[in-house]
C-alpha positions in Angstrom: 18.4 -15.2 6.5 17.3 -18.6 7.9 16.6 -19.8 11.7 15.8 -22.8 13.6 15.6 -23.8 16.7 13.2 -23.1 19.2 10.3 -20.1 18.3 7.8 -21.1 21.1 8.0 -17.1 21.5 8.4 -16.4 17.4 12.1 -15.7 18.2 12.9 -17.0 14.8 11.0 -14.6 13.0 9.7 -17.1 10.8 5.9 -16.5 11.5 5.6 -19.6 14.2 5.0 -19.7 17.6 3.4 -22.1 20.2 0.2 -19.6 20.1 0.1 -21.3 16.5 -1.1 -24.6 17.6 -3.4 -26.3 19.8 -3.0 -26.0 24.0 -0.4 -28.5 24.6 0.9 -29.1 21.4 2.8 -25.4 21.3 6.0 -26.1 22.5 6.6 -29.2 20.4 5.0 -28.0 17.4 7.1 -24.9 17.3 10.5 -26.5 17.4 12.2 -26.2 14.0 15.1 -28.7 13.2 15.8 -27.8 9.7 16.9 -24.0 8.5 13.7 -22.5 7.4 13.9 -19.2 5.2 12.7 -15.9 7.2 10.6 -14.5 4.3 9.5 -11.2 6.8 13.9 -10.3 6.5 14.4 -11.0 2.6 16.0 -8.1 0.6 16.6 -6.2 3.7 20.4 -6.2 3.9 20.4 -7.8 7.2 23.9 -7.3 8.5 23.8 -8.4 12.3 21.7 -10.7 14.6 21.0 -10.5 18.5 19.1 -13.4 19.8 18.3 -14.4 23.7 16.5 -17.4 24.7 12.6 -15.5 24.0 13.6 -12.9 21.4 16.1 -11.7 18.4 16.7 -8.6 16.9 18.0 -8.1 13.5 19.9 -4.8 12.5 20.2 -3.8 8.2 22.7 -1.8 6.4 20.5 1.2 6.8 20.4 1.2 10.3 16.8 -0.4 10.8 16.3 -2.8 13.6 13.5 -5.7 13.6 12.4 -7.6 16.1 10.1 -10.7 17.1 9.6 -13.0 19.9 8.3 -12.5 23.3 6.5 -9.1 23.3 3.9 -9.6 25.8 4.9 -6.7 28.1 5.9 -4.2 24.8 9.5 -5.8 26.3 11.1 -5.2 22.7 9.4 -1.6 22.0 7.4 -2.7 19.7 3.3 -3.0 19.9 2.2 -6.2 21.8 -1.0 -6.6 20.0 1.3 -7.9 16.8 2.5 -11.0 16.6 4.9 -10.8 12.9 8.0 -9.4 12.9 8.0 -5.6 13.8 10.4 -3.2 12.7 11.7 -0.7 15.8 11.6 3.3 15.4 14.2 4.2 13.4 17.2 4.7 16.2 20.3 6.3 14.4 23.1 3.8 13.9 25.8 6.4 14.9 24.2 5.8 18.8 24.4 1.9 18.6 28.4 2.1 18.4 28.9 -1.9 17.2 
């Protein structure tokens, strides 16, 4: 799984985010123009992807759902003190109907 684009939030999952940098230097610093590998995803038989503009979710072949980007709140379920990708209680894929 790669990404690339914008991860001022850590949308992409790929350990960056403009908390990584300086003040002021964030939200050019954590613009990624070339595919960059998502090391937290490999060997994890990811078989969709959701992305918005602040967050993506990621769903495997066993049902497992991860998650990064802008967690401030707890807006993705997931515990706002961590900053790496988080995976989401286990929901049973049966209830996701995709």
């Amino acid at each position: 799984m790669y990404g690339w684009g914008s991860s001022n939030f850590g949308q992409l999952g790929t350990g960056i985010s403009g908390d990584s940098f300086d003040p002021g230097e964030g939200m050019e610093k954590s613009k990624v123009y070339t595919p960059v590998m998502i090391k937290a995803l490999e060997n994890l038989g990811i078989t969709k992807v959701f992305c918005g503009s602040t967050f993506s979710l990621f769903l495997n072949n066993m049902g497992e759902v991860f998650a990064c980007g802008a967690n401030d709140l707890g807006q993705l379920g997931l515990d706002p003190q961590i900053d790496d990708m988080q995976q989401l209680e286990k929901m049973k894929k049966k209830n996701m109907n995709m």
